[in-house]
Structure formats: C-alpha cells, structure tokens
BALOBA-1460 file (C-alpha; in Angstrom, 3 decimals):
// residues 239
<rec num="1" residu="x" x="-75.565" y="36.870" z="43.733"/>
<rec num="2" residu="x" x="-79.137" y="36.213" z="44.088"/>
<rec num="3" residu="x" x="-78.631" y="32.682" z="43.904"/>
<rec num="4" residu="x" x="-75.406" y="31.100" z="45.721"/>
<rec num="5" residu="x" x="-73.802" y="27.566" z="44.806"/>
<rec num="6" residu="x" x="-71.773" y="25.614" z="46.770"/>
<rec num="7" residu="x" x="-70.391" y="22.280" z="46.086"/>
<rec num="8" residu="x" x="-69.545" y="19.915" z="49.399"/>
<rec num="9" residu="x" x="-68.378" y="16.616" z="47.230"/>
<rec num="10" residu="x" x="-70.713" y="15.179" z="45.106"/>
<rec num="11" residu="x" x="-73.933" y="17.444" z="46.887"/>
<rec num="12" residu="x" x="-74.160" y="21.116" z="45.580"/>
<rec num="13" residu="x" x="-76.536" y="23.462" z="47.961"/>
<rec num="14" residu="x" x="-78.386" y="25.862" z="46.681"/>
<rec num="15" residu="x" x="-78.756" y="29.104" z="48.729"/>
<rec num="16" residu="x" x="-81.925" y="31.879" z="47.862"/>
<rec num="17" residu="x" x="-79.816" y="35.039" z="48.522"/>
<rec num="18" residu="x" x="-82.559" y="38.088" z="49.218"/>
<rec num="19" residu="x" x="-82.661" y="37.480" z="53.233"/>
<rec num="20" residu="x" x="-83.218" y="40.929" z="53.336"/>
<rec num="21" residu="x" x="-86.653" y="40.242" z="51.374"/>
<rec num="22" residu="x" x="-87.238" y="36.880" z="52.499"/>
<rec num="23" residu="x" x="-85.616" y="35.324" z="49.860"/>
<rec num="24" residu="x" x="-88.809" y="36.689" z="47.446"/>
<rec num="25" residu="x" x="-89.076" y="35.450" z="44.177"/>
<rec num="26" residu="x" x="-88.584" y="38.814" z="42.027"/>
<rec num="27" residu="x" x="-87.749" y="37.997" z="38.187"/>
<rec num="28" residu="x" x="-83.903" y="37.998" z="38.292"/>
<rec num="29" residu="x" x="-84.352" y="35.399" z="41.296"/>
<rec num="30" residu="x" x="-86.464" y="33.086" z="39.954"/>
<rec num="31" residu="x" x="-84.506" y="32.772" z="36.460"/>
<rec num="32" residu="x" x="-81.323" y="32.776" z="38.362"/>
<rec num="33" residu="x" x="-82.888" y="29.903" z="40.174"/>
<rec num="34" residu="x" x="-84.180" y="27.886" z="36.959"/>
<rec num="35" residu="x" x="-80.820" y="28.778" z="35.875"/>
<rec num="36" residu="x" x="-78.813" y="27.285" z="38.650"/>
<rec num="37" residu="x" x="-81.118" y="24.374" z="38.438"/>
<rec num="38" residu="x" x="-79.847" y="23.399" z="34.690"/>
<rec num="39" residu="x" x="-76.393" y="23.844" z="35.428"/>
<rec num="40" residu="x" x="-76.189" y="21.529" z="38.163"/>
<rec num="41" residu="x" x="-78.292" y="19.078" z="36.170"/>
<rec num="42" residu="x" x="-75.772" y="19.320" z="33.055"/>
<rec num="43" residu="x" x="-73.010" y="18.789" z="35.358"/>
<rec num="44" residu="x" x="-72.073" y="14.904" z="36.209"/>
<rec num="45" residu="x" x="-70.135" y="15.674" z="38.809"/>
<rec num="46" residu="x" x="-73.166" y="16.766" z="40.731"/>
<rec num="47" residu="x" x="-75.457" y="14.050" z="42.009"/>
<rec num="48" residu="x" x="-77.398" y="15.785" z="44.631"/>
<rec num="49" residu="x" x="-78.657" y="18.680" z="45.067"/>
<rec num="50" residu="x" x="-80.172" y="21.052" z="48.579"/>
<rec num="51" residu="x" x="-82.137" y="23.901" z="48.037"/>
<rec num="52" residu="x" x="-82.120" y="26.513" z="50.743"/>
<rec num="53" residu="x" x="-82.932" y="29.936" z="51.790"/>
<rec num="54" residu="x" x="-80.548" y="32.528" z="53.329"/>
<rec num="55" residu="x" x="-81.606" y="33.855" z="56.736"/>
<rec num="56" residu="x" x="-84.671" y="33.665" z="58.879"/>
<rec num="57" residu="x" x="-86.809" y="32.091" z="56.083"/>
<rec num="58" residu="x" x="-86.788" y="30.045" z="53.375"/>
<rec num="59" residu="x" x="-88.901" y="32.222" z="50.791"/>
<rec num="60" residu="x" x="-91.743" y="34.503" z="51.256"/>
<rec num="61" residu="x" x="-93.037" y="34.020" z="47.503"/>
<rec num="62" residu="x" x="-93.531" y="36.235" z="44.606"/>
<rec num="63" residu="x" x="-91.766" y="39.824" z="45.165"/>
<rec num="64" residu="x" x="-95.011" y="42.175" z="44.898"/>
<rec num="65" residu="x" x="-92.789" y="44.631" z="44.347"/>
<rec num="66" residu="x" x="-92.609" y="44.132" z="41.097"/>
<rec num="67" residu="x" x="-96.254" y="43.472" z="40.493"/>
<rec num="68" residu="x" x="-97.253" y="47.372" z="39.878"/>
<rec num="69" residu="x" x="-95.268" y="45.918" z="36.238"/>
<rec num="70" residu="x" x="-96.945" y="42.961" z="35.702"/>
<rec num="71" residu="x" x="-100.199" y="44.459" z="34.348"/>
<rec num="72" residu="x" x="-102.324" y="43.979" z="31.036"/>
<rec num="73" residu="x" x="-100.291" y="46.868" z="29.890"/>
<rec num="74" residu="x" x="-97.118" y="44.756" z="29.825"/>
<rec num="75" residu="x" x="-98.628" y="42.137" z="28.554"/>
<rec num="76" residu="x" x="-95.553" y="40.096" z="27.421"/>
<rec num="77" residu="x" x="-93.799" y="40.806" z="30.815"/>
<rec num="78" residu="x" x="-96.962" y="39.087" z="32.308"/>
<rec num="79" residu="x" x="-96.884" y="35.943" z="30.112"/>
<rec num="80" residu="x" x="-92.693" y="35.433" z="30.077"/>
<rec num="81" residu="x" x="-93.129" y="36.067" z="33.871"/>
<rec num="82" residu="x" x="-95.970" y="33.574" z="34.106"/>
<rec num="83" residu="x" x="-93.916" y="31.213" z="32.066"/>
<rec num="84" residu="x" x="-90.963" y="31.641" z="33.879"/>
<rec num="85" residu="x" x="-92.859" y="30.793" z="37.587"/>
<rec num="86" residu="x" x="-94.596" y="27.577" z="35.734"/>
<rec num="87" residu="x" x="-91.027" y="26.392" z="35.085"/>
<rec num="88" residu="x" x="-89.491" y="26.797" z="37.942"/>
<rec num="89" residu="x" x="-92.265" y="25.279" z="40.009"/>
<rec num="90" residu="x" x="-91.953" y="21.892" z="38.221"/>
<rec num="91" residu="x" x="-88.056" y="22.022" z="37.364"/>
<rec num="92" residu="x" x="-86.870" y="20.347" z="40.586"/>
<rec num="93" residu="x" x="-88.972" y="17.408" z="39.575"/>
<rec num="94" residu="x" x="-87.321" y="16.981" z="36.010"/>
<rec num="95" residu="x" x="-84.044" y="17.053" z="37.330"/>
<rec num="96" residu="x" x="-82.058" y="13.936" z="36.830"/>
<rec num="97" residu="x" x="-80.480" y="14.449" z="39.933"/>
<rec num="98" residu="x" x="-82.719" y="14.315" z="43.554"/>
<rec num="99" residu="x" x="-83.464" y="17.705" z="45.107"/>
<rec num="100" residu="x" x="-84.338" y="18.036" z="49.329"/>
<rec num="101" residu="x" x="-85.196" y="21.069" z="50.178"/>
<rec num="102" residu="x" x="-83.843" y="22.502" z="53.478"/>
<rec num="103" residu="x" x="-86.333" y="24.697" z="54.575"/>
<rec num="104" residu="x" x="-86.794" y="27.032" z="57.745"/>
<rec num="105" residu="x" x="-89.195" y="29.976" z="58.662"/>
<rec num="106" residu="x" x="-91.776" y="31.248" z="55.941"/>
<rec num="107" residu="x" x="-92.098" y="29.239" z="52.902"/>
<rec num="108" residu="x" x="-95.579" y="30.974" z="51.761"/>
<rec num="109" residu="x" x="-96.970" y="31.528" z="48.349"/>
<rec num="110" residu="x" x="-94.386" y="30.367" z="45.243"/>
<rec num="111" residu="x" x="-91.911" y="29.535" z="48.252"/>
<rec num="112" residu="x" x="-94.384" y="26.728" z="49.513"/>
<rec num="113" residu="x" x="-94.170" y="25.494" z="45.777"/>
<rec num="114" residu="x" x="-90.874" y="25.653" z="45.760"/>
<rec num="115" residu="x" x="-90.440" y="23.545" z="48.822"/>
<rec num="116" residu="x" x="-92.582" y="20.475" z="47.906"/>
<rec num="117" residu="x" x="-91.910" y="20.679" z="44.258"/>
<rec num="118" residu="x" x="-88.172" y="19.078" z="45.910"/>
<rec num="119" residu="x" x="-88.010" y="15.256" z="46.033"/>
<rec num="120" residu="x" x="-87.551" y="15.509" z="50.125"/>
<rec num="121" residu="x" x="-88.062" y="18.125" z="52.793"/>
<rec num="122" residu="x" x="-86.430" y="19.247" z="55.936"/>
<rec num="123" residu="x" x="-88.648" y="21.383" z="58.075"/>
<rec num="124" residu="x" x="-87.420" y="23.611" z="60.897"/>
<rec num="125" residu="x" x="-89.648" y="23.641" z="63.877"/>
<rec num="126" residu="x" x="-90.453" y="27.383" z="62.844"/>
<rec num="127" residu="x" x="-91.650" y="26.473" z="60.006"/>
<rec num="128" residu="x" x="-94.742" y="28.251" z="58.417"/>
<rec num="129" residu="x" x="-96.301" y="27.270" z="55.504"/>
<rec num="130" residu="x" x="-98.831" y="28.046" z="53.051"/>
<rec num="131" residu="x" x="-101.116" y="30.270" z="50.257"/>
<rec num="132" residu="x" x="-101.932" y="33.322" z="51.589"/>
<rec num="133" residu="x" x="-102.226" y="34.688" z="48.386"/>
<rec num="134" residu="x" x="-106.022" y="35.751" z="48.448"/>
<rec num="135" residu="x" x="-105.596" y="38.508" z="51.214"/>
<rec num="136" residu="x" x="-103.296" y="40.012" z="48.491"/>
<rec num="137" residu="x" x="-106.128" y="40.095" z="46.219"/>
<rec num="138" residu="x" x="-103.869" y="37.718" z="44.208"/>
<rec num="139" residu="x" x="-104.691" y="33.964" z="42.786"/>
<rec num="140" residu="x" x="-102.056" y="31.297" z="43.875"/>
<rec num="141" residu="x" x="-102.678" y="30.012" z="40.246"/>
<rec num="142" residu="x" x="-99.242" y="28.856" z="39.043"/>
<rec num="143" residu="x" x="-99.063" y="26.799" z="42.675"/>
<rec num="144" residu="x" x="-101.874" y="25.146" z="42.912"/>
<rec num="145" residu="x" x="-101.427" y="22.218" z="40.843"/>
<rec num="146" residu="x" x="-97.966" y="21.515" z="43.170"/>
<rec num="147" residu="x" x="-100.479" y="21.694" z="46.685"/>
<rec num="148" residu="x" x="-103.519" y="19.874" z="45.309"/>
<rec num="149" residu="x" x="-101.220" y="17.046" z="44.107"/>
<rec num="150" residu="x" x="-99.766" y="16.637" z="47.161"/>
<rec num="151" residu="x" x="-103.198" y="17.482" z="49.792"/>
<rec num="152" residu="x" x="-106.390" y="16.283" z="50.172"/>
<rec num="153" residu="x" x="-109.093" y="18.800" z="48.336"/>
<rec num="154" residu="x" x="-110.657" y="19.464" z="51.776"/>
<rec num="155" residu="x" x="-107.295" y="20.604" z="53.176"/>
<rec num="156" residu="x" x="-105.460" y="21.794" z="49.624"/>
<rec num="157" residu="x" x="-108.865" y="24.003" z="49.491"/>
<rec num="158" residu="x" x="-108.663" y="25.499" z="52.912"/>
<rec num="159" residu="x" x="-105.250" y="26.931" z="52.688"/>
<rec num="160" residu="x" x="-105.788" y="28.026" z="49.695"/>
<rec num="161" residu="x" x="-109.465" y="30.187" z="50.567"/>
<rec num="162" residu="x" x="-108.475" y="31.433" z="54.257"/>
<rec num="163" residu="x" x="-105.202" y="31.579" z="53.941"/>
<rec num="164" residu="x" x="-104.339" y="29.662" z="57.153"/>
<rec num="165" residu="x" x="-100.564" y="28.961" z="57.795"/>
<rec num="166" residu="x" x="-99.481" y="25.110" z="58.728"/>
<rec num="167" residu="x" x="-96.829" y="24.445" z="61.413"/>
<rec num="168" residu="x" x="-94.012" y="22.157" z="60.595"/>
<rec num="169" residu="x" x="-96.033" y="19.495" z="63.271"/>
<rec num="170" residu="x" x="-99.455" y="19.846" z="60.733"/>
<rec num="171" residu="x" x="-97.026" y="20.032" z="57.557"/>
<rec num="172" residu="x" x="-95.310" y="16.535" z="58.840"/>
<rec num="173" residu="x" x="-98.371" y="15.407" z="60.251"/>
<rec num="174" residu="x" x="-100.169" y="15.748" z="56.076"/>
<rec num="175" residu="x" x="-97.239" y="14.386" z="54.670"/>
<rec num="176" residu="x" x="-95.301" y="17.448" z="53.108"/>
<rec num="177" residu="x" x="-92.141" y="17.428" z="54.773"/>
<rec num="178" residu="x" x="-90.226" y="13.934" z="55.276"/>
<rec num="179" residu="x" x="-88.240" y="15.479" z="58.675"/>
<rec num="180" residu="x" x="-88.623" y="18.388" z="60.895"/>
<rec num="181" residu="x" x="-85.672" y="19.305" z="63.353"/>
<rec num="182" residu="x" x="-84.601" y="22.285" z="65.105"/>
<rec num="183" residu="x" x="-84.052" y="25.529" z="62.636"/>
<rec num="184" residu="x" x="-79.885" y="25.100" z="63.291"/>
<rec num="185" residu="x" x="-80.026" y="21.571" z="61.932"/>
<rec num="186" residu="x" x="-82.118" y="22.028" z="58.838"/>
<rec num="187" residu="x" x="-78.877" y="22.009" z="56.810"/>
<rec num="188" residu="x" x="-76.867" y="19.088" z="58.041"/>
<rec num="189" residu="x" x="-80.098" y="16.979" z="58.218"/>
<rec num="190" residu="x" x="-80.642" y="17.894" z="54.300"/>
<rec num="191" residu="x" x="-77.073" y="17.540" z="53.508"/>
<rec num="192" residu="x" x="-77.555" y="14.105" z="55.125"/>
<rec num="193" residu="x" x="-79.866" y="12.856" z="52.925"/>
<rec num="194" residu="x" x="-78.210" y="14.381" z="50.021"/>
<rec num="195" residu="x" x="-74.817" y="12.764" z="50.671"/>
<rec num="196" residu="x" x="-76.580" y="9.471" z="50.855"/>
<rec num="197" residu="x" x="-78.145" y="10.241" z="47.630"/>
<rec num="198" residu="x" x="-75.273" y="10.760" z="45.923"/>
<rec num="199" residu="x" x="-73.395" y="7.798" z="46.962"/>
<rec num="200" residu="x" x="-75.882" y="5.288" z="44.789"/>
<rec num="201" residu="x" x="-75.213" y="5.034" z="41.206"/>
<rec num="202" residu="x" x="-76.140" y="7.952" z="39.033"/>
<rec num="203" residu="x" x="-78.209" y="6.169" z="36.585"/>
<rec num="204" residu="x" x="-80.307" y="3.831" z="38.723"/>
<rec num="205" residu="x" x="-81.359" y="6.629" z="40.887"/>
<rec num="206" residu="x" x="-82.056" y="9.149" z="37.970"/>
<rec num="207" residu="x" x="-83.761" y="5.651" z="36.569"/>
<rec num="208" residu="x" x="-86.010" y="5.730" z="39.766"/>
<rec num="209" residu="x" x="-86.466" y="9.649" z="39.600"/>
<rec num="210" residu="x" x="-88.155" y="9.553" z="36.205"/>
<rec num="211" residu="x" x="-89.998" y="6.270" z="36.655"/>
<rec num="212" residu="x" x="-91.525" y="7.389" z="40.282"/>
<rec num="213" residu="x" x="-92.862" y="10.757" z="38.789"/>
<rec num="214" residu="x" x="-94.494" y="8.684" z="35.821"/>
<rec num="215" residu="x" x="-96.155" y="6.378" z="37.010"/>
<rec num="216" residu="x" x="-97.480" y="8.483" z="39.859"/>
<rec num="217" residu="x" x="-100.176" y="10.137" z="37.182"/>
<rec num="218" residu="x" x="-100.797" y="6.641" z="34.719"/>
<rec num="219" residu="x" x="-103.340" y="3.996" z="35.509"/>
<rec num="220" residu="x" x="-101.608" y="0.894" z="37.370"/>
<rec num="221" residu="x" x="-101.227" y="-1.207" z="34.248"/>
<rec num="222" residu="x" x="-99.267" y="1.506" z="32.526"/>
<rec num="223" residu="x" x="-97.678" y="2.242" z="35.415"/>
<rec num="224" residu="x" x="-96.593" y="-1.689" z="35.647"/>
<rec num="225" residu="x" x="-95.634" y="-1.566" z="32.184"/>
<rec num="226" residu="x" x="-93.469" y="1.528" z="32.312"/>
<rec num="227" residu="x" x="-91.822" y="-0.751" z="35.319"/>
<rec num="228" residu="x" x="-91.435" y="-3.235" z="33.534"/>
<rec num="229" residu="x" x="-88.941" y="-1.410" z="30.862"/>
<rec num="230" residu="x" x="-87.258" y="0.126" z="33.518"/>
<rec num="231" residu="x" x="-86.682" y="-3.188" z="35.091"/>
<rec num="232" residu="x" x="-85.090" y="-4.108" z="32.126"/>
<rec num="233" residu="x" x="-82.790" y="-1.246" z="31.599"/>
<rec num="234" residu="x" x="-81.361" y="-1.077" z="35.097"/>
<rec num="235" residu="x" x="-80.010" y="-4.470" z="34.514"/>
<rec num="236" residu="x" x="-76.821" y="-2.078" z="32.697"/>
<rec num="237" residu="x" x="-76.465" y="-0.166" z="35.783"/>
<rec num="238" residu="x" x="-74.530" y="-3.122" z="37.523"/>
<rec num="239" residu="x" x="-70.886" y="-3.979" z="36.850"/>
C-alpha cells in the first residue's frame, strides 16, 4: 500500500509508504493520498488526523520518474496530473477534521507543501526543508502559493531561486513548524497533539477550522462578521 492507515482511538495516522523512494509523490501516491484524505474526513469516528512518512524522510517531492510522461505530448496526463497535485496541496486545509504533520528528514519540493499545508507540524531535528526545484530545471509552481502564504517574499523568494535547504532550527525559527524534537519522537509528539485534538467537540473545532482559514484571506470587518455568525452557531455545540 502506498498509503498506510492506522487508527489509535479517535486519531488515524497517515503513513507515505515509498521509503525506498523517499516517500516521492508518483501519481498512484498522491491520489492514494487525496484519497485517504476523504475517507477519513467522511468518517465521524475520526477526529484527528497525523500525516507521516515511512523511513528516513518524510517526502522527497514529485517522483521525476515519471516526468519523461508528463510532456506536451500527453497533454491530458499533464493537466489531470497538475490537477491532481493542486488538490492535494490544499486538501489538508479543507478537512473538517485537524491535520499535524509528523515530519522527519527531507520534506523538499511537493513534500514541503505537503508538510505546511497540515494545521500543525512536528519537526525532527534532521529536518531539511525546501524548493529545490530549479536545479531540476523544474518550476515549484503548484507549491508556491502554500510557501509564500506562509514566508516573507524576501525569504519565500530565496528558497525558491537558490534552492537553499532550511534546518528544523531556521524552519521553527520562521514559523513553519509549531515543535521540533528528536527524529524518534516525531510521532508521539504529533500523536500528542492529535489526541488532544480529538478530545474537544467535533463541531466547535471543525467550526474553528473553517472560520480560521476564512478569515485569514478577508479584510478585518468581514473577517469580524464571519465571527460573528460563527459566534452564533457554536452556541448549539454545548449541551
């Protein structure tokens, strides 16, 4: 399975299964990710959710293995592809249910996207982390948004052109990872979080999901607004 799921209570981990590859994200991988997203979503007996990578690193990015494919000759393989990658990059996001992403090693490319695209990250110490896409000859187009959103232009810009790797220290330091602990604890720590997660009622926190991503990108008084209905809704969540 290129994608394993494993349920510990109310928390179901996600595990990247191509350690052999770095856990890169070839076709069947990423839709068996997107895939494994929806069902835990659709399923109310999950209320958290840890995405990790199997191995010495979380995920090296897109498989360019497959890339000698993905050419204006196959043009529709190119666009479902594309489509496929956009998805995935902003599905942990739509989720009803909060993601933290346990991640350890490489987490380059699509994998970097993967791993703040989660609500929450755990960083090993060994972390590395960024675009190196350019040396490839190769845009980091469907990722950028994810890194600009969540860097300063100066910095978002630099990792992006030179391809520079951040440690977990710079990547905490910048604000992209919430924790970073020794590569044996990335799990637990995540799980952690998770299980706290999970303990608070589904619909206020799936409340607070939606509204936190929303008013993130509206001017403050529709933000205050869109708080405002929320504030009245979650009065329901309370016996």
């Amino acid at each position: 399975m290129t994608v394993i799921a494993e349920d510990h209570g109310a928390v179901r981990v996600l595990t990247l299964n191509r350690p052999e590859k770095l856990n890169a994200l070839d076709t069947a991988l990423t839709r068996s990710l997107s895939e494994a997203f929806t069902a835990a979503d659709a399923d109310r007996d999950v209320r958290a959710l840890v995405l990790t990578g199997a191995g010495r690193g979380f995920c090296a990015g897109a498989d360019l293995g497959e890339f000698s494919e993905l050419t204006p000759a196959h043009a529709d393989a190119v666009l479902d592809r594309a489509a496929l990658t956009a998805k995935l990059q902003v599905q942990a996001r739509q989720l009803r249910i909060p993601v933290v992403a346990a991640v350890r090693g490489a987490a380059v490319g699509g994998g970097a996207g993967l791993a703040i695209g989660a609500d929450m990250v755990v960083a090993g110490t060994d972390l590395k982390f960024g675009y190196p896409e350019l040396k490839h000859s190769i845009v980091p187009a469907l990722v950028m948004t994810g890194l600009v959103h969540h860097l300063g232009r100066k910095l978002a810009f630099e990792l992006v052109s030179t391809g520079r790797l951040l440690t977990a220290a710079e990547a905490f330091e910048h604000g992209l990872v919430n924790r970073v602990v020794a590569p044996d604890e990335i799990l637990p720590a995540a799980l952690e979080i998770a299980e706290h997660w999970a303990k608070v009622e589904p619909r206020a926190i799936a409340a607070a999901k939606d509204l936190f991503y929303r008013i993130a990108d509206l001017p403050s008084d529709a933000a205050m607004r869109a708080g405002q209905d929320v504030n009245a809704l979650m009065r329901g969540f309370r016996a």
